[in-house]
C-alpha positions as CSV (number, residue, x, y, z in Angstrom):
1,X,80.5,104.1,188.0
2,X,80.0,102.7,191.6
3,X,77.7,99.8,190.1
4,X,79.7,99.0,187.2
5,X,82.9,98.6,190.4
6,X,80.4,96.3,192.1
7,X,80.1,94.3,189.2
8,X,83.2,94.2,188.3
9,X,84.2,93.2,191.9
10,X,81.4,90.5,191.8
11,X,82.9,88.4,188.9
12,X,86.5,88.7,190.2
13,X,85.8,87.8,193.3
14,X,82.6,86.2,193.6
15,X,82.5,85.4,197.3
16,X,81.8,88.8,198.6
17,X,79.0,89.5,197.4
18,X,75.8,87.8,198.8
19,X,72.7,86.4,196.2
20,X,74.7,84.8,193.8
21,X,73.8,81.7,191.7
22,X,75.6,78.8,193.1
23,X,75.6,76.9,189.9
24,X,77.5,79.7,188.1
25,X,79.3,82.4,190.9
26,X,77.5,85.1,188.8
27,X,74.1,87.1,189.2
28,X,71.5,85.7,186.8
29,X,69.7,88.9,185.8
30,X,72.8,90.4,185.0
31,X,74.7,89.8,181.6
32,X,78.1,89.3,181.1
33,X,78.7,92.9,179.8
34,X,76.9,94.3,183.1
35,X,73.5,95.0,182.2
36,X,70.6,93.8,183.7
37,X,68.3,91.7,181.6
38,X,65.5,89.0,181.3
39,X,66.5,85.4,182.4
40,X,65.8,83.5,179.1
41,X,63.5,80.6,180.3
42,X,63.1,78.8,176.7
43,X,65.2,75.8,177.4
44,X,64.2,75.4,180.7
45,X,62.2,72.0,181.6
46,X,58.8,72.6,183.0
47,X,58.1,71.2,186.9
48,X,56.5,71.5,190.0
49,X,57.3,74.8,191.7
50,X,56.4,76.1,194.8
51,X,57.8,79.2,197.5
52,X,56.9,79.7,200.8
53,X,56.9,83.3,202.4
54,X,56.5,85.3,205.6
55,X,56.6,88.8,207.1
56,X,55.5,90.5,210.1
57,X,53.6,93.6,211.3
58,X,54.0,94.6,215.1
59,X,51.7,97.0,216.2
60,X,50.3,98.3,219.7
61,X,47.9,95.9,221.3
62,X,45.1,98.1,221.3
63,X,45.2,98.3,217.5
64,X,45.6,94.6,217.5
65,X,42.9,94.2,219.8
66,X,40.7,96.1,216.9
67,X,41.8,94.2,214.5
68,X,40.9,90.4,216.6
69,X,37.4,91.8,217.3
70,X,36.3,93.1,213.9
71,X,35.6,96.7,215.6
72,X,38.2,98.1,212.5
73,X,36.0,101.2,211.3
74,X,37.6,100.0,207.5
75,X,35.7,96.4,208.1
76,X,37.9,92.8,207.9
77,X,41.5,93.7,208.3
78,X,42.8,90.4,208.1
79,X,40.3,89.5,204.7
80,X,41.5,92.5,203.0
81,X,45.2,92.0,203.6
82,X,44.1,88.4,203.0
83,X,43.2,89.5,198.8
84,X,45.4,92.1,198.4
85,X,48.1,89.7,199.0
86,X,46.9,86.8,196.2
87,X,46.3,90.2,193.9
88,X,49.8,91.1,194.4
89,X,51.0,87.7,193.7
90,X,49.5,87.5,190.3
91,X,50.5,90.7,189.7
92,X,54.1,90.4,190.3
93,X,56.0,91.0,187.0
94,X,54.1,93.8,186.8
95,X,56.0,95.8,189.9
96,X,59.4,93.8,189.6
97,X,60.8,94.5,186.1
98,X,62.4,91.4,185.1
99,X,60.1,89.0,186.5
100,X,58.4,86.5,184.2
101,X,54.4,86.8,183.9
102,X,53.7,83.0,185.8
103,X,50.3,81.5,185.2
104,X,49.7,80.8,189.1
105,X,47.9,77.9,189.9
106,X,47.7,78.2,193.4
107,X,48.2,81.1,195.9
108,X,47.5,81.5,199.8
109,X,47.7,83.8,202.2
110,X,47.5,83.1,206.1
111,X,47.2,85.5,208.8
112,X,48.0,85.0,212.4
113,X,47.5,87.1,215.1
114,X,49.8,86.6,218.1
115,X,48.9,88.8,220.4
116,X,51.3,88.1,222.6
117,X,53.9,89.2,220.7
118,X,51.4,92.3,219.4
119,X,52.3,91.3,215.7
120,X,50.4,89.9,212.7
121,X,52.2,86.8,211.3
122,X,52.0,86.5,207.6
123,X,52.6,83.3,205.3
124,X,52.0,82.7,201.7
125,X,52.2,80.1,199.4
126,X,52.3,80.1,195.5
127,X,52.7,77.1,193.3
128,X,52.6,76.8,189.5
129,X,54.1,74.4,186.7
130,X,56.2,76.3,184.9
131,X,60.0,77.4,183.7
132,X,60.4,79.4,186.6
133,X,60.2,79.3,190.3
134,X,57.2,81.5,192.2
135,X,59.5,82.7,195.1
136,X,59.2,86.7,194.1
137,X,55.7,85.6,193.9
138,X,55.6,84.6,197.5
139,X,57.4,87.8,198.7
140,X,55.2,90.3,197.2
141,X,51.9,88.2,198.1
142,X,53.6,88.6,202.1
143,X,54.9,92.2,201.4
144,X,51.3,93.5,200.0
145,X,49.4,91.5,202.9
146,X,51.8,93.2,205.4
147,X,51.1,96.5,203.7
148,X,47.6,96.2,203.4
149,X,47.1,96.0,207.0
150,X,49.6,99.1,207.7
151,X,47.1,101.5,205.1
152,X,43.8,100.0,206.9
153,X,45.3,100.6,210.6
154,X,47.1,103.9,209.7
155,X,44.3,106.1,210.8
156,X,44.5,104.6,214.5
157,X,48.3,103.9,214.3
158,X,51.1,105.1,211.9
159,X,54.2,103.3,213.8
160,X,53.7,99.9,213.1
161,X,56.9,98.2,212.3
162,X,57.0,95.6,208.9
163,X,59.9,93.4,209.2
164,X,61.2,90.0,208.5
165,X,60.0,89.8,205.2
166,X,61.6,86.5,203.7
167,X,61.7,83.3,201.3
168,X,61.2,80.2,203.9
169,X,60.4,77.4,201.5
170,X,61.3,76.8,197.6
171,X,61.0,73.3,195.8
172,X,61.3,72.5,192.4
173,X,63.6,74.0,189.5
174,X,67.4,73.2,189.0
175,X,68.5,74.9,192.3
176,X,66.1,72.2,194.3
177,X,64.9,72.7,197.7
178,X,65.5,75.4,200.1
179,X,64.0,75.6,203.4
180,X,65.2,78.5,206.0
């Protein structure tokens, strides 16, 4: 009942409510009898699309510390966050349900340490050609990265704090470019 209100308070007044499409003041997965579905992609033009994402993962220096010098008892911290986050990335419509499956043609993941903040700094990158924009993509390639590091460091640390998990770049599609 509370969702269906929601909804119902989304269409009437489409303002309060943040995420929706600016083109049409209404939420894109969601139909106009309320339910959510697939975003039909068929007549959709194929471009150049690209998404740009970042998160963090603060942690105490000395785990940090381990993490700079390679004395991790799991091994490379930052190379294992470093695949799990382009697996995660191809693997996206698998764990979000109404994402498209994309043919990626490009994903990275950076890692930064930045000790003095005692944080890891993450940033990924997907591209494709496609009918659909690689900006979930981007966040899960970030998220799993970020997570990644959190199971390999749990042993010697459970508090470390993920945050700022965001979109920071998008280009291509109808909507055009975005960039926080």
């Amino acid at each position: 009942m509370f969702y269906s209100t929601v909804l119902r308070c989304c269409y009437s007044e489409p303002n309060l409510l943040e995420g929706v499409n600016p083109m049409t003041n209404a939420f894109t997965h969601i139909n106009a009898d309320g339910n959510a579905h697939m975003v039909d992609v068929t007549d959709k033009s194929v471009t150049e699309r690209e998404a740009r994402a970042e998160a963090y993962i603060e942690m105490a220096s000395e785990t940090l510390e381990m993490i700079m010098s390679g004395s991790h008892h799991k091994g490379d911290v930052f190379a294992t966050a470093r695949i799990a986050g382009i697996q995660a990335a191809k693997k996206t419509s698998d764990l979000i349900p109404l994402c498209h499956p994309l043919m990626l043609t490009k994903v990275e993941v950076e890692l930064e340490a930045q000790p003095e903040h005692n944080r890891v700094w993450i940033r990924s990158l997907c591209k494709l050609s496609g009918k659909t924009g690689v900006e979930m993509e981007a966040l899960t390639a970030a998220s799993t990265a970020a997570l990644t590091i959190y199971d390999m460091c749990k042993a010697v640390q459970k508090d470390m704090v993920i945050s700022q998990v965001r979109l920071t770049e998008k280009r291509g599609g109808k909507s055009g470019h975005f960039k926080v």
